[in-house]
Backbone as a chain_set.jsonl record, in Angstrom:
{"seq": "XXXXXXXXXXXXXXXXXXXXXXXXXXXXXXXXXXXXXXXXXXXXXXXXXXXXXXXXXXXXXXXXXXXXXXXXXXXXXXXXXXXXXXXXXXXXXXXXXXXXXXXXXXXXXXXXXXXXXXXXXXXXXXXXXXXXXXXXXXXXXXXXXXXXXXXXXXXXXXXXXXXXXXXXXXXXX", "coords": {"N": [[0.832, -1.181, 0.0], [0.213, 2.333, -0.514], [0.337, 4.92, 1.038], [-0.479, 8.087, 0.93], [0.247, 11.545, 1.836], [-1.51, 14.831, 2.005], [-1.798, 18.152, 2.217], [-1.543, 21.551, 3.39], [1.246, 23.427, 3.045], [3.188, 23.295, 5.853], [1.43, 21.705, 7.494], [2.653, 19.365, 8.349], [2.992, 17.416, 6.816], [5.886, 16.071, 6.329], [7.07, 15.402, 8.93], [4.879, 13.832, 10.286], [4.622, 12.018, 8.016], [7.585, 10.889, 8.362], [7.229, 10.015, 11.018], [5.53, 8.084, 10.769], [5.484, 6.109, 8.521], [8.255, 4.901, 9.615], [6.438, 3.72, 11.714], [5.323, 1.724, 10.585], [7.027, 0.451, 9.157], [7.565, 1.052, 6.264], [9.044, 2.897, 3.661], [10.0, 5.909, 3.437], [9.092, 8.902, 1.463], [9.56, 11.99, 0.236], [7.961, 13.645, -1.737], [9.022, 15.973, -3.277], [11.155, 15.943, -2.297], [12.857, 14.034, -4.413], [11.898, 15.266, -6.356], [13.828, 16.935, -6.554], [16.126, 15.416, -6.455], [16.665, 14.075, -8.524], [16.419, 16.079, -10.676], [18.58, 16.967, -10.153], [18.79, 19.979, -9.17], [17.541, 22.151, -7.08], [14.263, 22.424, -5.667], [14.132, 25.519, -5.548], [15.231, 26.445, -7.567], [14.6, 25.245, -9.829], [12.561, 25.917, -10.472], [13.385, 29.107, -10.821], [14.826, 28.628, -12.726], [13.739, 26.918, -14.654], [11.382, 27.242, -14.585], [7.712, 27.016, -13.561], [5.736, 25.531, -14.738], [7.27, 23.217, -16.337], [8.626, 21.932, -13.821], [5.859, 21.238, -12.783], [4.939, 19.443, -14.563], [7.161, 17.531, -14.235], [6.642, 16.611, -11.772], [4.197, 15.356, -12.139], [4.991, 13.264, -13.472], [7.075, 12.006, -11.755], [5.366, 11.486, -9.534], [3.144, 9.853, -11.14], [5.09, 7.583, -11.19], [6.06, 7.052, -9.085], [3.511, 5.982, -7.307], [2.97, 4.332, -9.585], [4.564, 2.173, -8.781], [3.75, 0.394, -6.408], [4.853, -0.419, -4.004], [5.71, -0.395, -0.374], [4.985, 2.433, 0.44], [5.406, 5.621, 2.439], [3.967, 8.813, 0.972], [4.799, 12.178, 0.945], [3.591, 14.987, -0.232], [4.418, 17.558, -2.693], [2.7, 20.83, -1.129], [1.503, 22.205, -3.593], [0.752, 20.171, -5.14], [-1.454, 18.25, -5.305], [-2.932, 19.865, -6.478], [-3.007, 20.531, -9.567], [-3.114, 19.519, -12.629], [-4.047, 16.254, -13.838], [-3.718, 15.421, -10.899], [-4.621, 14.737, -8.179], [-6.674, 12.718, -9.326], [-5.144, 10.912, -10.134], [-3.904, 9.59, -7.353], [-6.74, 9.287, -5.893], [-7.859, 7.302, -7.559], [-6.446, 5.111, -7.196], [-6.438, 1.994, -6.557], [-4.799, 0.723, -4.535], [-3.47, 2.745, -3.004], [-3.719, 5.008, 0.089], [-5.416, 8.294, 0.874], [-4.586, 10.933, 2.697], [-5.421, 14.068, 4.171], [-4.156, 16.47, 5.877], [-5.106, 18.739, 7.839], [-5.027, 21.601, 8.925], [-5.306, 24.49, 10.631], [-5.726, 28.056, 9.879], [-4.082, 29.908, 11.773], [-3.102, 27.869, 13.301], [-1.356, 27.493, 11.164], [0.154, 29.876, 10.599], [1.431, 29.945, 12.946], [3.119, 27.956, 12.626], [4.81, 28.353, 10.333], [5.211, 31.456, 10.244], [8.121, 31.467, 11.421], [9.716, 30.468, 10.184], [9.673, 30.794, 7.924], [11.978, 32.211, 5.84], [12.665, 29.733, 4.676], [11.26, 29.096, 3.497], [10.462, 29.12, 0.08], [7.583, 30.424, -1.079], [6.841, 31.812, 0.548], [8.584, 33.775, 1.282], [9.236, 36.257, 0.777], [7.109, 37.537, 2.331], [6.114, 40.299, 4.196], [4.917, 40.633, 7.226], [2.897, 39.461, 9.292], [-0.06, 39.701, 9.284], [-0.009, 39.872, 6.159], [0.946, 37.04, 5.57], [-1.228, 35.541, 7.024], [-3.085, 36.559, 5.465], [-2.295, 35.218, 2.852], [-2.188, 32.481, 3.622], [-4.659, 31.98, 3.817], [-5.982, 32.732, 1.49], [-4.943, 30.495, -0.501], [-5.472, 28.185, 1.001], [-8.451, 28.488, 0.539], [-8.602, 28.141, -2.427], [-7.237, 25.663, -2.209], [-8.59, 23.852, -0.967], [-10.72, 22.297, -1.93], [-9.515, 20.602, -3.317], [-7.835, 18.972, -1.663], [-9.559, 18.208, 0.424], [-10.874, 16.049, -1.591], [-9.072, 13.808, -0.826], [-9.055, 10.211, 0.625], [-9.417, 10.582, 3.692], [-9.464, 12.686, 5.951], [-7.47, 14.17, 8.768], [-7.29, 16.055, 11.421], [-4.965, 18.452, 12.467], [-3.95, 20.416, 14.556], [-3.431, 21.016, 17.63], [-2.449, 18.871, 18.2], [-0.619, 16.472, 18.897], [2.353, 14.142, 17.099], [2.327, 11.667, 17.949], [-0.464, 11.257, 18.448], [-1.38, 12.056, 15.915], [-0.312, 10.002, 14.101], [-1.333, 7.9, 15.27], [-4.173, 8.014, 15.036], [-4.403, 8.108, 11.523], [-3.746, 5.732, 11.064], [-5.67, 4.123, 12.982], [-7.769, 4.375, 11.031], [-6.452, 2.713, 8.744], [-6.846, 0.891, 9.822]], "CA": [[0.0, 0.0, 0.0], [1.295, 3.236, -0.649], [-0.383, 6.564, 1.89], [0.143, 9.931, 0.892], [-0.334, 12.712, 2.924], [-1.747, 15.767, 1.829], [-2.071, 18.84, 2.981], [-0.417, 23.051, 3.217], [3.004, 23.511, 3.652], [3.315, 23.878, 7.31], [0.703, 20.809, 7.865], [3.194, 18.584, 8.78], [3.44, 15.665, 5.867], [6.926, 15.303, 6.28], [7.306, 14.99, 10.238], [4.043, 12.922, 9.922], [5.194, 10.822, 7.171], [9.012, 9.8, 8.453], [7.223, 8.739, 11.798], [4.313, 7.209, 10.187], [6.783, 4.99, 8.011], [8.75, 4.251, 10.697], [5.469, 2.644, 12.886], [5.034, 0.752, 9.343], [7.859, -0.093, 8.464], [7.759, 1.678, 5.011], [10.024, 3.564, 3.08], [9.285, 7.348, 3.59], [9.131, 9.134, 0.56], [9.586, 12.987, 0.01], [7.97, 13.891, -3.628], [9.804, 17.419, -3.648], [13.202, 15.752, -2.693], [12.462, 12.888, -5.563], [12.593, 16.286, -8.129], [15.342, 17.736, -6.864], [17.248, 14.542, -6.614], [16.602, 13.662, -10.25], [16.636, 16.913, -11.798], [19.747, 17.672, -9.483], [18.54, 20.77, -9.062], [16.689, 22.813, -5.743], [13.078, 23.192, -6.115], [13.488, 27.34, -6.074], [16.474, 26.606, -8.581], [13.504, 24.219, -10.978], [11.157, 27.021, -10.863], [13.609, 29.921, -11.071], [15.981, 27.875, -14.029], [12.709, 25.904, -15.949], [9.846, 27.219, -14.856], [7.03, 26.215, -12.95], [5.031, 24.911, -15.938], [8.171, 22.261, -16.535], [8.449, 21.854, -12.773], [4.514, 20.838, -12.463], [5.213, 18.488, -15.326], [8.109, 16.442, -13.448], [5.968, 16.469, -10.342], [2.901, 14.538, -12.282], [6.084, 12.281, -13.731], [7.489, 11.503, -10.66], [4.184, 10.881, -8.719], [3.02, 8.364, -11.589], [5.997, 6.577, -11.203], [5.818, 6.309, -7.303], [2.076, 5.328, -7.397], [2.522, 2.71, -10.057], [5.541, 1.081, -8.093], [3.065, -0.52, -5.632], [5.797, -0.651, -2.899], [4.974, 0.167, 0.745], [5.769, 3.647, 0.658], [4.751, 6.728, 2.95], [4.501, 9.766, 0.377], [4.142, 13.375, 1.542], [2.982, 15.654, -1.509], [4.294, 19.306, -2.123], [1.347, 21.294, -1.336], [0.32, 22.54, -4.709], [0.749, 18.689, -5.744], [-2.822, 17.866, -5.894], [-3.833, 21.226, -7.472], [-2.478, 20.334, -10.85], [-3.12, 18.441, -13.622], [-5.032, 15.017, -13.077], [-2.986, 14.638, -9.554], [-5.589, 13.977, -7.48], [-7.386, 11.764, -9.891], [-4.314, 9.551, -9.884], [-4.157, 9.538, -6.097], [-7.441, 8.494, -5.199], [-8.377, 5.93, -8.304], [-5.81, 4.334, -7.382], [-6.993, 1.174, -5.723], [-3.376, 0.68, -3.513], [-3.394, 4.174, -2.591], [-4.75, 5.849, 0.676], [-4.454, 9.789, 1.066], [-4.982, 11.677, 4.268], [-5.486, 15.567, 4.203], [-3.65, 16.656, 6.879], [-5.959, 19.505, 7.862], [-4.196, 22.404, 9.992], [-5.798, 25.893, 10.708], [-4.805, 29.319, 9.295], [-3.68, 30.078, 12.983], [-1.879, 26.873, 13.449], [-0.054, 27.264, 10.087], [0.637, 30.798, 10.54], [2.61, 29.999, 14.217], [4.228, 27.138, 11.973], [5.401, 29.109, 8.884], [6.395, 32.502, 10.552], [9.693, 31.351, 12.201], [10.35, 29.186, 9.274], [9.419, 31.734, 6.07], [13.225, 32.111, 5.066], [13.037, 28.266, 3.907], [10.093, 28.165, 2.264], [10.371, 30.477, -1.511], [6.735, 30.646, -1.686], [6.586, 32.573, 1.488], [9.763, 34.193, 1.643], [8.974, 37.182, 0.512], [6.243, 38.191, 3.012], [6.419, 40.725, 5.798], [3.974, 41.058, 8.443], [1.591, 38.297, 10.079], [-1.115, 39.798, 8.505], [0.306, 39.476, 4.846], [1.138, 35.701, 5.832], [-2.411, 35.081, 7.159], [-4.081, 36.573, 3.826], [-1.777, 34.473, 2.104], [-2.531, 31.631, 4.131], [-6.127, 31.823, 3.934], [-6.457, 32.623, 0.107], [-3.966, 29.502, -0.854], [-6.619, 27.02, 0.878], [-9.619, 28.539, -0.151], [-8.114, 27.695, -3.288], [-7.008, 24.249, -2.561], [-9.44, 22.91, -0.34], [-11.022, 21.751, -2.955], [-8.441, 19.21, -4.022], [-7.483, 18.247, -0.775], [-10.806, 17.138, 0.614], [-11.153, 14.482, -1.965], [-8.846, 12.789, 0.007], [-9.842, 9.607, 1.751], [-9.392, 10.746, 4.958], [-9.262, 14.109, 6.78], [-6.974, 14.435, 10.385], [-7.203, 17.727, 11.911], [-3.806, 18.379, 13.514], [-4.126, 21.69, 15.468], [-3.559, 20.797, 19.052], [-2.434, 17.253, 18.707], [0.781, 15.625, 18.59], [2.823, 13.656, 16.05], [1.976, 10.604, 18.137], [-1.652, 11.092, 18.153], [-1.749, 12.158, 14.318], [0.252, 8.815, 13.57], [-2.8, 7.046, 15.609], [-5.4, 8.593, 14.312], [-4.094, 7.744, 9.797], [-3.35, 3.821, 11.628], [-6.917, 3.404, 12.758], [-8.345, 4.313, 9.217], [-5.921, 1.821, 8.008], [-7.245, -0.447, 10.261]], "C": [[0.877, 1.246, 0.0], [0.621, 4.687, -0.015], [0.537, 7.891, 1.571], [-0.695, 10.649, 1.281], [-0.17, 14.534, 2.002], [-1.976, 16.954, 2.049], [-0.936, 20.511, 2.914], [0.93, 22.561, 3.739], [3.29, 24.03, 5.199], [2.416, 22.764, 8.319], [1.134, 19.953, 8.767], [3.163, 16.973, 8.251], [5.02, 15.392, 6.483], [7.336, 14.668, 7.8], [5.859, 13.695, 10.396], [4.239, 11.653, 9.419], [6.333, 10.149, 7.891], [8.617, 8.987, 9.92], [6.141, 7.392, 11.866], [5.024, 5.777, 9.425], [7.529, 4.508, 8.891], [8.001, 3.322, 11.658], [5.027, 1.587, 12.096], [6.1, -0.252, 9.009], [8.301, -0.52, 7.183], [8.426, 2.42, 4.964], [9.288, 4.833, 3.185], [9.987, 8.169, 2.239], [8.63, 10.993, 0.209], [9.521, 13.436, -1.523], [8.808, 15.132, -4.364], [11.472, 16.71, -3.638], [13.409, 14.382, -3.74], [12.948, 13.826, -6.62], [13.968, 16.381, -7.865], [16.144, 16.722, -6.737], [17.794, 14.18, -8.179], [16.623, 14.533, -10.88], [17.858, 17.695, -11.269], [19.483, 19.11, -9.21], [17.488, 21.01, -7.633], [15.542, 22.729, -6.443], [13.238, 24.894, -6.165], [14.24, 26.996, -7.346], [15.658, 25.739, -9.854], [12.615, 25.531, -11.394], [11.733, 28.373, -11.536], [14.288, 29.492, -12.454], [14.696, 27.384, -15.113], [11.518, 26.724, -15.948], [8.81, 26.696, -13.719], [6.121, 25.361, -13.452], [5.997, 23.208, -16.053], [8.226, 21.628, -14.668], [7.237, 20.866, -12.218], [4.175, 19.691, -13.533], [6.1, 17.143, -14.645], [7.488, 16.276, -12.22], [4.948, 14.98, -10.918], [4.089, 13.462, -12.737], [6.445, 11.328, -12.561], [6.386, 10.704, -9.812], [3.778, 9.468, -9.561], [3.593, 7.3, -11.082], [6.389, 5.909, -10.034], [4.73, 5.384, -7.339], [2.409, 4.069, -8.509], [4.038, 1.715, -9.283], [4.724, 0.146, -7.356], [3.983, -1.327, -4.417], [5.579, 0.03, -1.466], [5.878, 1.504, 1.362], [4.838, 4.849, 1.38], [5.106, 8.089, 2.316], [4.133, 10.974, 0.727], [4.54, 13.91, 0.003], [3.572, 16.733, -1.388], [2.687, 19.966, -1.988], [0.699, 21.838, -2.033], [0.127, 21.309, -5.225], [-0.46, 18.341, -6.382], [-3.422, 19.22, -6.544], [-3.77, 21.28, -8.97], [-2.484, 19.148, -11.573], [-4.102, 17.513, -12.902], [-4.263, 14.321, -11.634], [-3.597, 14.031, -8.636], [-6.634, 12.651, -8.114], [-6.343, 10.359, -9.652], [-4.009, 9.034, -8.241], [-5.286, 8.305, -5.331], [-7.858, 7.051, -6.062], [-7.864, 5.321, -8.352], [-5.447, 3.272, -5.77], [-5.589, 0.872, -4.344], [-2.881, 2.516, -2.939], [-4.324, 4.706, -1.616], [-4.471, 6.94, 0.954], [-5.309, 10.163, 2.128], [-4.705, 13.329, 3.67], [-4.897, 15.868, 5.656], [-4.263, 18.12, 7.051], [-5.174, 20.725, 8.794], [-5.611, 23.809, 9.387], [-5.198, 26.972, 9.987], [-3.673, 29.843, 10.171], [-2.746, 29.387, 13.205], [-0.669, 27.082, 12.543], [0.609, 28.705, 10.267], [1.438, 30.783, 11.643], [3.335, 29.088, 13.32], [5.435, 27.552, 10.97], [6.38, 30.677, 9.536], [7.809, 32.29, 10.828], [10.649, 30.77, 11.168], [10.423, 29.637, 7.695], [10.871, 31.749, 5.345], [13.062, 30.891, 4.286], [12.324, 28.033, 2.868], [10.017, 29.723, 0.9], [8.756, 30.643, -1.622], [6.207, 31.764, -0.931], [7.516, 33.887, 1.865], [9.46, 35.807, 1.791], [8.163, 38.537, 1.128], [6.543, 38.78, 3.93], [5.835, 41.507, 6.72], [3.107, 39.642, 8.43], [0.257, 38.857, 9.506], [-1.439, 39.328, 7.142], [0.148, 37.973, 4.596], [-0.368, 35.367, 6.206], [-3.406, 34.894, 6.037], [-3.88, 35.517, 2.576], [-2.268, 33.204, 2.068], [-3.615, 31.082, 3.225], [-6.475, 31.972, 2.538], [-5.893, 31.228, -0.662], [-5.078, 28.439, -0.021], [-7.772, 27.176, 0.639], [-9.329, 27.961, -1.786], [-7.959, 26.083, -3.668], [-7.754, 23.201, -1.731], [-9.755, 21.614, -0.679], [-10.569, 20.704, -3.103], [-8.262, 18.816, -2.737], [-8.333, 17.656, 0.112], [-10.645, 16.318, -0.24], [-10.203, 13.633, -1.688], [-9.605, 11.472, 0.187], [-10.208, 10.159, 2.862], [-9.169, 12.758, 5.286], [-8.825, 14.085, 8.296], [-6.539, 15.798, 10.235], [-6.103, 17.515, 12.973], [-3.692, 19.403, 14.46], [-4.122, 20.763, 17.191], [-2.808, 19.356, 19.169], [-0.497, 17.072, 18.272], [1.383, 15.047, 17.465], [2.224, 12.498, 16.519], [0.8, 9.977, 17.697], [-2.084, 11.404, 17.141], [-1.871, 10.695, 13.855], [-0.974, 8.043, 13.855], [-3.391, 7.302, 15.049], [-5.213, 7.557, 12.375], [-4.095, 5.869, 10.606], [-4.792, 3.313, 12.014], [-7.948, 3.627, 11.846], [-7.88, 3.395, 8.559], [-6.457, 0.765, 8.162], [-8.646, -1.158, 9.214]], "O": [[2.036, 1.253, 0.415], [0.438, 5.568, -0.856], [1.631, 8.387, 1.839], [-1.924, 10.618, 1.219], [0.817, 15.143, 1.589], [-3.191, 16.813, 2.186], [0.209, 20.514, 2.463], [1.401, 21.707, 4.489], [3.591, 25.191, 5.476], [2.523, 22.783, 9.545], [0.495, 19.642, 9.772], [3.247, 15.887, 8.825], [5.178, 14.362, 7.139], [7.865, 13.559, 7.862], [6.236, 12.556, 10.671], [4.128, 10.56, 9.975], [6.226, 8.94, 8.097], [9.125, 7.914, 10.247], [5.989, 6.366, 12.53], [4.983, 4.63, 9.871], [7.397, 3.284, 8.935], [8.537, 2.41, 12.287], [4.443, 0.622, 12.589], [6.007, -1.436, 8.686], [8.919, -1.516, 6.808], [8.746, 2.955, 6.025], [8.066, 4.86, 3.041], [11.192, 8.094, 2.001], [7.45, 11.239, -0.038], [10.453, 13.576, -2.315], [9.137, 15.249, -5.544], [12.445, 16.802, -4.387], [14.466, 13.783, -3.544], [13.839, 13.641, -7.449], [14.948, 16.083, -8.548], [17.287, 17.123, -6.954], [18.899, 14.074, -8.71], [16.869, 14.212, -12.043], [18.19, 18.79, -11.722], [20.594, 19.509, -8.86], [16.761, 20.102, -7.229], [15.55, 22.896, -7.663], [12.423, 25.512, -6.848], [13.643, 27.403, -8.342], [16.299, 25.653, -10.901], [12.172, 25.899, -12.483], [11.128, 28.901, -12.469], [14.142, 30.336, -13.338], [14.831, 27.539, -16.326], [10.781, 26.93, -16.912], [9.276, 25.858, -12.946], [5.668, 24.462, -12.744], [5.387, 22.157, -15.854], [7.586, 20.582, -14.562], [7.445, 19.939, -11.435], [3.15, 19.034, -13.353], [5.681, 15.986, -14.604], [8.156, 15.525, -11.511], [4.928, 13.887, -10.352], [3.944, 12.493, -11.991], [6.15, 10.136, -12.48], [6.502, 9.525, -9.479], [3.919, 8.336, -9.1], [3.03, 6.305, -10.626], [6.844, 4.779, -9.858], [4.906, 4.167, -7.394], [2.083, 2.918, -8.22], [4.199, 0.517, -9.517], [4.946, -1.033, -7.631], [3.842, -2.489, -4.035], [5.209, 1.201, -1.547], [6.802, 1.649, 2.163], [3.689, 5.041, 0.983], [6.119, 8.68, 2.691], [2.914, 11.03, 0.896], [5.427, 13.479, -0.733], [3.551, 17.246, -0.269], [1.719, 19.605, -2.658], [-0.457, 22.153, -1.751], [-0.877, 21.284, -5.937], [-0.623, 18.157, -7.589], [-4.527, 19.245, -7.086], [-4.489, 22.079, -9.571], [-2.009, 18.055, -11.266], [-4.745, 17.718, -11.873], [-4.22, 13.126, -11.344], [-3.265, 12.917, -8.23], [-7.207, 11.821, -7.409], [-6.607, 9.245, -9.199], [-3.904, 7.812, -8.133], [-5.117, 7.259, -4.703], [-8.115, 5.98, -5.514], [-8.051, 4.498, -9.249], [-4.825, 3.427, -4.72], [-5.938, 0.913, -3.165], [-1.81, 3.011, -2.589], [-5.486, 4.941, -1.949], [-3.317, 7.081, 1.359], [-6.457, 9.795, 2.375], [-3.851, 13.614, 2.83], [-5.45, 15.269, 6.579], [-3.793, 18.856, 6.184], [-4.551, 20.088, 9.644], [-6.352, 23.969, 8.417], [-4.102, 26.766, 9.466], [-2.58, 30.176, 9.712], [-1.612, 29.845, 13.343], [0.523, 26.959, 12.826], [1.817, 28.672, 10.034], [2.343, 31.614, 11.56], [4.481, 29.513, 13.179], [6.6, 27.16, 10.903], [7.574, 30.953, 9.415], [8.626, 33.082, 10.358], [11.87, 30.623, 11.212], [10.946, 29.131, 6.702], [10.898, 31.268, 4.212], [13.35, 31.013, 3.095], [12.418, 27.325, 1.865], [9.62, 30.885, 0.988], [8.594, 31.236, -2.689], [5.383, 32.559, -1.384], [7.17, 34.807, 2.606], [9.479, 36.414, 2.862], [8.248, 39.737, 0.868], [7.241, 38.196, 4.759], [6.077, 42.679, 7.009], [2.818, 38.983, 7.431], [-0.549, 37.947, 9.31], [-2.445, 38.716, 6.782], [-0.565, 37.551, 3.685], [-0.789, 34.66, 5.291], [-4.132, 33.966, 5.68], [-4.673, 35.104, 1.729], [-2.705, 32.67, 1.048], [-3.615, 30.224, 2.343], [-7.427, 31.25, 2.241], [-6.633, 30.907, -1.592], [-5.6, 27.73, -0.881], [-8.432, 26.151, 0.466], [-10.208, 27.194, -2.177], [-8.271, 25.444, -4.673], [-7.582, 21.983, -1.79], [-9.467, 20.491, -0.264], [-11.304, 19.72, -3.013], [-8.874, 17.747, -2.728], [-7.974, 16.602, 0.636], [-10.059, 15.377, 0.294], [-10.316, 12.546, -2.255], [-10.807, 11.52, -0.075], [-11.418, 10.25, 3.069], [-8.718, 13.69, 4.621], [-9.735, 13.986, 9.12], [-5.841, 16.43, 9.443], [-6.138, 16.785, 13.964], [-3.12, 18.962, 15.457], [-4.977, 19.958, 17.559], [-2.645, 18.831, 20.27], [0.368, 17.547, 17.535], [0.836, 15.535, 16.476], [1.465, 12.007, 15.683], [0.642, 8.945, 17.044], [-3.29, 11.182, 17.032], [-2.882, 10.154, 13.406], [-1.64, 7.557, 12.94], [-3.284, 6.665, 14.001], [-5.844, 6.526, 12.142], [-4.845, 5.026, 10.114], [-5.194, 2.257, 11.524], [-9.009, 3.011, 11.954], [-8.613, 2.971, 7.665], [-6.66, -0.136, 7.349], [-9.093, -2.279, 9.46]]}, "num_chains": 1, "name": "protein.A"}
């Protein structure tokens, strides 16, 4: 089976995922560090060098090629992932595949993201907690959408890594 976790940048796929794989004893699987391994290149350095058009192309590439492996892998998504192209279609119709929305607040993500904006290029740029909130909040009105049709929905605000990990494990069940 192969679970990918969906959800904003600040959600917490990847801390999610490596201890989610670890209580599995699946391979944990980062789709952003998949590009930049294979196109040797940074994600800002894909977008600023190719494009984001070419970029959003090697994403739906890469994902195929995870998803049809059929190897027990825990994949965390970048968070425009499912916004593009048929990404989510390949996701859920795909019978060995379960996806979780990792659900976070505007609030939650905005204590997550401030301290951390240098890292992330999509944010970088912003400056004030207000700016970052609007940002926030227009970027999942946007992608809601796609990230509900998930299977699953865990709301992380308040909770732990432990009790996330529980939570995606008794859906599996």
């Amino acid at each position: 089976m192969i679970i990918v976790l969906v959800g904003y940048m600040g959600s917490g796929k990847s801390t999610i995922g490596r201890e989610l794989a670890t209580v599995l004893d699946y391979d944990f699987v980062d789709l952003d560090d998949i590009i930049a391994e294979n196109e040797n290149l940074s994600i800002p350095e894909i977008f600023s060098q190719k494009g984001e058009i070419y970029f959003r192309k090697k994403e739906t590439d890469y994902l195929k090629n995870i998803i049809s492996s059929k190897i027990k892998i825990v994949l965390s998504l970048g968070g425009g992932t499912p916004c593009y192209g048929n990404n989510m279609d390949l996701i859920i119709n795909d019978h060995n595949v379960r996806s979780f929305y990792l659900k976070t607040s505007i609030p939650e993500l905005l204590k997550r993201l401030w301290e951390e904006k240098h890292k992330r290029p999509l944010i970088s740029h912003i400056k004030s907690k207000e700016n970052l909130t609007e940002f926030i909040g227009k970027h999942l009105f946007e992608r809601s959408l796609f990230y509900s049709r998930s299977d699953y929905s865990i709301v992380t605000d308040e909770k732990t890594v432990s009790e996330i990990v529980e939570q995606i494990l008794l859906k599996l069940i």
